[in-house]
KEKE-3310 file (N, C-alpha, C; in steps of 0.2 Angstrom, whole numbers, plus 5000, padded with zeros to 4 digits):
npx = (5054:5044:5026:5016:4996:4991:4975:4962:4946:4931:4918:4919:4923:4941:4944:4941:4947:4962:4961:4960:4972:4981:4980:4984:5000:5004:5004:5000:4986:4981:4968:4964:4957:4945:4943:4933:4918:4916:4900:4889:4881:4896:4902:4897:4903:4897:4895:4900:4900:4902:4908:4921:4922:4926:4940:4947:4949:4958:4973:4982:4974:4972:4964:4960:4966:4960:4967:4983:4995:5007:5019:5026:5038:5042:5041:5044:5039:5024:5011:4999:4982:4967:4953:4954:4948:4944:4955:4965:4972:4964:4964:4967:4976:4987:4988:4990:5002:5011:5011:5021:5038:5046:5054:5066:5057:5048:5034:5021:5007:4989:4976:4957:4944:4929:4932:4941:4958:4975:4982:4991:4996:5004:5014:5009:5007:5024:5028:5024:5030:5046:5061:5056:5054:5047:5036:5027:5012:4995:4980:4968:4956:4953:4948:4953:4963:4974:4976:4982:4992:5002:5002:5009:5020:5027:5033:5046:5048:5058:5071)
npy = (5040:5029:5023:5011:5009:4994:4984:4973:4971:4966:4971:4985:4992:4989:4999:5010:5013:5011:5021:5032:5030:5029:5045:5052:5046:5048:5039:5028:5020:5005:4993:4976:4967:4954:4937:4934:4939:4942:4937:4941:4929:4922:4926:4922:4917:4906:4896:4880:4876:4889:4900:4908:4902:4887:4893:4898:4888:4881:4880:4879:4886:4899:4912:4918:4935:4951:4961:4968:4976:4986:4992:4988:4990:5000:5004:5006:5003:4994:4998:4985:4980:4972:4962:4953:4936:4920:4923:4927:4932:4934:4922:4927:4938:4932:4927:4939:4943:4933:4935:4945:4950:4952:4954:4965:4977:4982:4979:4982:4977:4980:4978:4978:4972:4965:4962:4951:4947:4952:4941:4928:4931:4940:4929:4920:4924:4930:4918:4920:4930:4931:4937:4949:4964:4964:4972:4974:4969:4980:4983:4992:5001:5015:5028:5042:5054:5059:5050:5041:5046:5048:5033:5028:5039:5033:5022:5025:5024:5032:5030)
npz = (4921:4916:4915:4916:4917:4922:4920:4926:4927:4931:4937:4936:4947:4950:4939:4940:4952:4946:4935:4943:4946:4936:4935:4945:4945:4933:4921:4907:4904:4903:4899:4902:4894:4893:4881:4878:4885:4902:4909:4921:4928:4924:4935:4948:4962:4972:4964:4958:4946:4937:4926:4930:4945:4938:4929:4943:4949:4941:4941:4926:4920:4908:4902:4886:4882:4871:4867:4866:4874:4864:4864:4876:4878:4881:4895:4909:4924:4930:4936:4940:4941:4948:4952:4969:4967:4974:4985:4978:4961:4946:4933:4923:4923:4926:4910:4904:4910:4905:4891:4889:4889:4903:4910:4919:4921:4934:4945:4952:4960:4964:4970:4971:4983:4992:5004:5006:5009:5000:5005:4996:4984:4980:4978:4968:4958:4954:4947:4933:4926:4925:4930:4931:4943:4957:4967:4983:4983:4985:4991:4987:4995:4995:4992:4987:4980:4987:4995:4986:4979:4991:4993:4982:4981:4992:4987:4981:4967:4957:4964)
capx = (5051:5039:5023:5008:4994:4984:4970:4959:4939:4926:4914:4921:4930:4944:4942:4941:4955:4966:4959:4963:4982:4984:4981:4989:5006:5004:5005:4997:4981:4976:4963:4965:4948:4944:4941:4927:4919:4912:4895:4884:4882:4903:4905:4893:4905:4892:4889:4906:4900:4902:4917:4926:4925:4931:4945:4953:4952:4962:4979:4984:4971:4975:4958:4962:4964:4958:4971:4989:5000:5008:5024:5028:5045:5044:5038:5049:5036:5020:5005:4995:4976:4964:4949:4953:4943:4945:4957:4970:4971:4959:4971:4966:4982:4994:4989:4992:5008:5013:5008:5029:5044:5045:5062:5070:5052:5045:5029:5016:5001:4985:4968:4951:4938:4926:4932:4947:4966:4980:4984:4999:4994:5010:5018:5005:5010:5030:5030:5022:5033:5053:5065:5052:5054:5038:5035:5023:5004:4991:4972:4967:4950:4953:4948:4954:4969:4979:4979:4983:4999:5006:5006:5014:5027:5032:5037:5052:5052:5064:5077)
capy = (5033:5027:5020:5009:5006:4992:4981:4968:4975:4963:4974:4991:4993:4990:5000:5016:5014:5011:5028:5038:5028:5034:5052:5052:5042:5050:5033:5028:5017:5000:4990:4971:4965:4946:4937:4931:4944:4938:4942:4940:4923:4917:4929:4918:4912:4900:4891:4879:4876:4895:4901:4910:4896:4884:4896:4899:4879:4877:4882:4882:4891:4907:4913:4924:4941:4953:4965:4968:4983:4986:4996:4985:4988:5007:5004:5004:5001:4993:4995:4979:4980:4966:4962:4946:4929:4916:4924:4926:4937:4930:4917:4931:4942:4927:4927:4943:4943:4929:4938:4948:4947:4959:4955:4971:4977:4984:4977:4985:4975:4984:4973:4978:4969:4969:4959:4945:4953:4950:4933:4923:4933:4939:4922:4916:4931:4930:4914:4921:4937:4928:4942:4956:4965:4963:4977:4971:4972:4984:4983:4998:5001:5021:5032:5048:5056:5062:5043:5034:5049:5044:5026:5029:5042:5028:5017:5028:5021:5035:5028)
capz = (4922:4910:4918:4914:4924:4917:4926:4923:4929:4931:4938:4938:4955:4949:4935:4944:4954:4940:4933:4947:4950:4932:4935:4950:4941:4924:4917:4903:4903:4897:4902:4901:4890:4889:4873:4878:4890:4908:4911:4929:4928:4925:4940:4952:4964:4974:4958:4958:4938:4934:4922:4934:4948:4935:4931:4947:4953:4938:4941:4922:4916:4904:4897:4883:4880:4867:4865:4868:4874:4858:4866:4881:4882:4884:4900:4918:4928:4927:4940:4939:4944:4947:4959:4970:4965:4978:4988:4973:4955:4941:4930:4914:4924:4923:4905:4903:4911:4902:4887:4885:4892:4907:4913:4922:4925:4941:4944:4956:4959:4965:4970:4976:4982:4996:5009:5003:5008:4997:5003:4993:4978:4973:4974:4962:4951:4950:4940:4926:4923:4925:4930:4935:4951:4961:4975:4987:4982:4988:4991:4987:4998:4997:4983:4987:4976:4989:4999:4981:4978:4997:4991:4977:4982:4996:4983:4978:4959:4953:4963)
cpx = (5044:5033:5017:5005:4989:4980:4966:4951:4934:4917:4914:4922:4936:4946:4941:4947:4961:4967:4963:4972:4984:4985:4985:4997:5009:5005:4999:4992:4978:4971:4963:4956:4950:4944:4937:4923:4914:4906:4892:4885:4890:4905:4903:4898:4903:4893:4899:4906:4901:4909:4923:4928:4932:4938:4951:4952:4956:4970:4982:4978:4972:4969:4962:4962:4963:4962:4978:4992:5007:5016:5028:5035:5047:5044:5045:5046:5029:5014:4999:4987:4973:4960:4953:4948:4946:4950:4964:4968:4966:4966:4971:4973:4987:4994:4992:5000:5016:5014:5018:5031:5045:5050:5066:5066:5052:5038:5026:5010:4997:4980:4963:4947:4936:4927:4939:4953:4971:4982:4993:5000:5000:5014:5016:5009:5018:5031:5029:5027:5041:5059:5061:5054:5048:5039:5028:5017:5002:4983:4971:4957:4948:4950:4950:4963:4975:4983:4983:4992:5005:5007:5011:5021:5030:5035:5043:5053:5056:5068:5080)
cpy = (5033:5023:5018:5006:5003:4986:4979:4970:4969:4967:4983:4994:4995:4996:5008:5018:5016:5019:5033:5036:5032:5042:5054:5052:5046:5046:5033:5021:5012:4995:4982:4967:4956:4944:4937:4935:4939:4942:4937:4932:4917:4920:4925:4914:4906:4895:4888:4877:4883:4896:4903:4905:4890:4887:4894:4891:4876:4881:4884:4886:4899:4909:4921:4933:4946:4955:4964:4976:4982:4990:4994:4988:4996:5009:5002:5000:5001:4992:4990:4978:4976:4966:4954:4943:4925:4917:4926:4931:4933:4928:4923:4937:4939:4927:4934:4944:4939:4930:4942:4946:4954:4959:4961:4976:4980:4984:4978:4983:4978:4980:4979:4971:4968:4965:4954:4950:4949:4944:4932:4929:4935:4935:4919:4920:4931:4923:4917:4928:4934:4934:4949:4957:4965:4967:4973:4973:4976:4983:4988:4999:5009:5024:5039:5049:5056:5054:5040:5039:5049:5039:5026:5033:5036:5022:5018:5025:5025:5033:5021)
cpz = (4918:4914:4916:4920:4920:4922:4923:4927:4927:4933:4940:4944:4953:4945:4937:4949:4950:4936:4937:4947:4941:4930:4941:4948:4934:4921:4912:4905:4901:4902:4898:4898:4887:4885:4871:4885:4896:4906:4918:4930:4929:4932:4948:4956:4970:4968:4956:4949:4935:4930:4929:4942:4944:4933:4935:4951:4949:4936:4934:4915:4916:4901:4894:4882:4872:4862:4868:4869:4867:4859:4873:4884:4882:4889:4905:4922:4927:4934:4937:4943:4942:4953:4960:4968:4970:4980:4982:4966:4952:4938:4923:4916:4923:4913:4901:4904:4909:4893:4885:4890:4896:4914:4914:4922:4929:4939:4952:4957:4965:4966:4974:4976:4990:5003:5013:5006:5003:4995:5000:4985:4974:4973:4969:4957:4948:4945:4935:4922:4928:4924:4932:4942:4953:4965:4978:4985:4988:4987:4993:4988:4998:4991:4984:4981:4981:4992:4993:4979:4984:4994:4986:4978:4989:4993:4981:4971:4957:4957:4963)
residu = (UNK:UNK:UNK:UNK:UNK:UNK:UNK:UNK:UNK:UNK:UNK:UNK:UNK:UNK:UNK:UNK:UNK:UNK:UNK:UNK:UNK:UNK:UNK:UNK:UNK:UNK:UNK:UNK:UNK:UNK:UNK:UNK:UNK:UNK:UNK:UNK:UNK:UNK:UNK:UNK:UNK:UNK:UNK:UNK:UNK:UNK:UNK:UNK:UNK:UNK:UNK:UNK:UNK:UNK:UNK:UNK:UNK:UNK:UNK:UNK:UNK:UNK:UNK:UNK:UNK:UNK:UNK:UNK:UNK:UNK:UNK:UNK:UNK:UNK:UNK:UNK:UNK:UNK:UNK:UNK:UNK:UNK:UNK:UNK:UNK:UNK:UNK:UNK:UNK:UNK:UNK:UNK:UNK:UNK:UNK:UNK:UNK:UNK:UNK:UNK:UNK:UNK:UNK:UNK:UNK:UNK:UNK:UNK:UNK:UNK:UNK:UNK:UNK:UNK:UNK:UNK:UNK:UNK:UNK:UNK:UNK:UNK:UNK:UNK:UNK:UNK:UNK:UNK:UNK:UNK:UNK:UNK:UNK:UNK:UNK:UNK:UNK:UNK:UNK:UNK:UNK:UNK:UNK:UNK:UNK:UNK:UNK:UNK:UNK:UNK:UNK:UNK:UNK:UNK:UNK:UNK:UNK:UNK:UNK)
# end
C-alpha cells in the first residue's frame, strides 16, 4: 500500500506530526503551501477582519495552493493533516482535496490543535473528495512514535 502523508501547517504543529506519521507509515511527504502564505496577523482569530476568520465564515472559500502532488494516483491511502480553525479544517484542505479525483482513496485525516476536538470536521471534508473512504479523524495531541505506530496499526489499511 502506497501512502501519502500530506498536511497543511500554519504554525508548525502540524507539521511535526505529519513528519513523524510519515516515518512511522513510510509514506511519502507533502506539505500543503498556500499561494499566498499566512502570516501572524491572518492567523489572529479575535480579529473577525483577519484572512483566516474571513476564510472559515465563508463556506465556499478555496484559497489557493502553490503546489500540486504530481503522482496522486499512486497513492491508496492518504493521511490528511491540518490544525483545526473555528472548530473545523481550514477551507485551503477542501481546496486541496478538491484539487484530484480521489475516488477509491482511503482518507485518514489527522488534526492538532490546543484545545478545539474534531467536532463535524469530517462531514465538512467528504463533500470535497466524491467516492473517497473516510476513516474517522484523529487529533493527534501525542508525539511519541510508538503512540502514532498503535494508531496506525489499528486502522488495518492492508486489509
Amino acid at each position: 500500500m502506497r501512502i501519502l502523508v500530506a498536511y497543511f501547517s500554519a504554525s508548525g504543529n502540524t507539521a511535526a506530526k505529519a513528519r513523524k506519521l510519515a516515518q512511522v507509515t513510510g509514506g511519502d511527504l507533502f506539505e500543503i503551501f498556500p499561494e499566498k502564505p499566512y502570516v501572524p496577523e491572518d492567523l489572529n482569530w479575535r480579529d473577525k477582519k483577519s484572512r483566516t476568520s474571513i476564510e472559515c465564515n465563508d463556506p465556499s472559500s478555496r484559497p489557493a495552493i502553490a503546489s500540486h502532488v504530481e503522482n496522486m494516483d499512486d497513492y491508496d491511502a492518504i493521511f490528511l493533516g491540518f490544525p483545526i480553525w473555528w472548530y473545523s479544517e481550514p477551507p485551503i484542505i477542501n481546496t486541496f482535496l478538491e484539487a484530484y479525483d480521489l475516488a477509491g482513496k482511503t482518507i485518514i485525516p489527522f488534526a492538532t490543535s490546543a484545545g478545539s476536538s474534531f467536532g463535524k470536521t469530517l462531514d465538512y471534508l467528504k463533500p470535497s473528495a466524491p467516492g473517497a473512504k473516510f476513516l474517522e479523524g484523529k487529533m493527534l495531541r501525542w508525539s511519541s512514535n510508538s503512540a502514532l505506530k498503535s494508531w496506525v496499526e489499528s486502522l488495518n489499511l492492508d486489509s
